[in-house]
Phi, psi and omega in degrees: 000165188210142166301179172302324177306335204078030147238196197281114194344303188305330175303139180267089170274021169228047137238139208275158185237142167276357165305312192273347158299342156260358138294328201269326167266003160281339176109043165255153191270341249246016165248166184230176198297353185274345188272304172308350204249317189290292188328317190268347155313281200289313191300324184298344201245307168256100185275035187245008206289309162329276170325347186270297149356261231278356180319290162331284188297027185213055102289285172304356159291286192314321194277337150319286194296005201242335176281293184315333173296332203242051146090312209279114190241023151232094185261144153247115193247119174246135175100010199305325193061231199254145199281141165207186198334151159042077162244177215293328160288326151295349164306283180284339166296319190292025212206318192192101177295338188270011182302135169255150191229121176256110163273138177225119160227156197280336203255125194303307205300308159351275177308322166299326173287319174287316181303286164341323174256346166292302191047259139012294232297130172287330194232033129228162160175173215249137173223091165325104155211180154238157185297019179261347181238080153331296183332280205300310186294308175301348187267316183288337177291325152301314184298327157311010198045033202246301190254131194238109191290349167287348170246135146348108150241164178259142180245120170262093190231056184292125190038046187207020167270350184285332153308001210255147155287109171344289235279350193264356188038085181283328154342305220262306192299310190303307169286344159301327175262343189269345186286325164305356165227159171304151168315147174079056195232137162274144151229146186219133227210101193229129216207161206245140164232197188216022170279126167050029143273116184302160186302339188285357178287323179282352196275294197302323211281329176262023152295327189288008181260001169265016153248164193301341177234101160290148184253156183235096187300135182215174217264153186298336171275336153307316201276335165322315209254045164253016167263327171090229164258003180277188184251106201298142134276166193256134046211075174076175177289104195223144163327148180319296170304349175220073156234122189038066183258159181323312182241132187262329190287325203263034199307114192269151205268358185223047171329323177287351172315286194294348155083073178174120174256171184212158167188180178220148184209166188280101145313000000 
């Protein structure tokens, strides 16, 4: 069955999600008004919170094209949301056509949505699931035939461990998935923090428990230490905007300004 809208019964559209509320701030159609209305709530109180998007999604561009330099033609991007403009297959394909991509995300609109705009394409595909089950996401990402645990793969956990709770020990989850790959593997890893926030940031973060995934800001050394024993490349665990960026000349003086860092790192 489907609402009027066309989406699927089972989607809750009068609850806000956070998936289609970061659609809704990439400039995506893939929301509905209770998502735009949360959205415009939390923008009133950091109104750096859009840059802070798309900050993200143009960090994972760059760090895509920089794992296809290094050899790497398999992601599992968990936590993917909703597909839009420049997203990792298209990224990696366009540099190694033969790159394969496993979207995984928690939320049915997400997933439904992925699907729909993939249609075909043989060397990608989607899986509903959640990061709380590691195991469970690598055995179906192999059963697609997308991912071959005997090679160098990239594990993608672009915005989406600040949903995870202490309690749910994303540590434990995070090493779990890092014991599945071989040397010349990648993690790339981009998390919201409460290093050099203003009070309205903590403001904005318990507006987000009124969606299904709250978030949960931590410190730049928490967030280090979900790397584990791999190794960052450089240059480190760095706020976003100055991780490699495209013009190094045009280097922005207030990086903490988007409130997240990102980095990768090696087996």
């Amino acid at each position: 069955m489907e609402h009027s809208g066309g989406q699927p019964a089972e989607v809750d559209i009068t609850r806000p999600s956070a998936a289609r509320v970061y659609d809704y701030f990439l400039g995506g159609a893939h929301n509905f008004e209770v998502d735009r209305q949360l959205a415009e709530q939390i923008a009133g109180l950091t109104p750096n919170l859009a840059e802070t998007m798309r900050a993200n999604r143009s960090f994972l561009r760059r760090a895509v094209r920089f794992l296809v330099d290094q050899g790497i033609d398999q992601f599992l991007d968990i936590g993917s949301g909703i597909p839009t403009v420049g997203n990792v297959h298209e990224v990696a394909q366009a540099a190694q056509p033969r790159a394969r991509v496993v979207y995984v995300d928690v939320d049915p609109v997400a997933v439904a949505q992925s699907r729909a705009i993939l249609g075909d394409d043989e060397r990608t595909g989607v899986l509903q699931a959640d990061l709380r089950e590691p195991d469970e996401i690598v055995a179906q990402a192999v059963k697609l035939g997308l991912v071959d645990l005997d090679r160098p793969l990239a594990i993608l956990l672009a915005g989406v461990l600040h949903f995870i709770p202490d309690t749910d020990d994303p540590a434990g989850i995070v090493a779990r998935l890092r014991s599945l790959q071989v040397p010349g593997g990648f993690l790339l890893i981009s998390h919201a923090t409460q290093d050099g926030q203003p009070p309205e940031v903590l403001a904005a973060q318990r507006l987000s428990s009124r969606t299904d995934t709250t978030i949960n800001l931590r410190t730049h050394a928490e967030i280090a230490g979900f790397f584990g024993d791999l190794t960052l490349v450089e240059p480190g665990l760095v706020y976003l905007s100055r991780w490699r960026p495209e013009d190094p000349a045009g280097e922005d003086e207030h990086p903490e300004r988007v409130g997240a860092y990102g980095g990768v790192a090696r087996r």
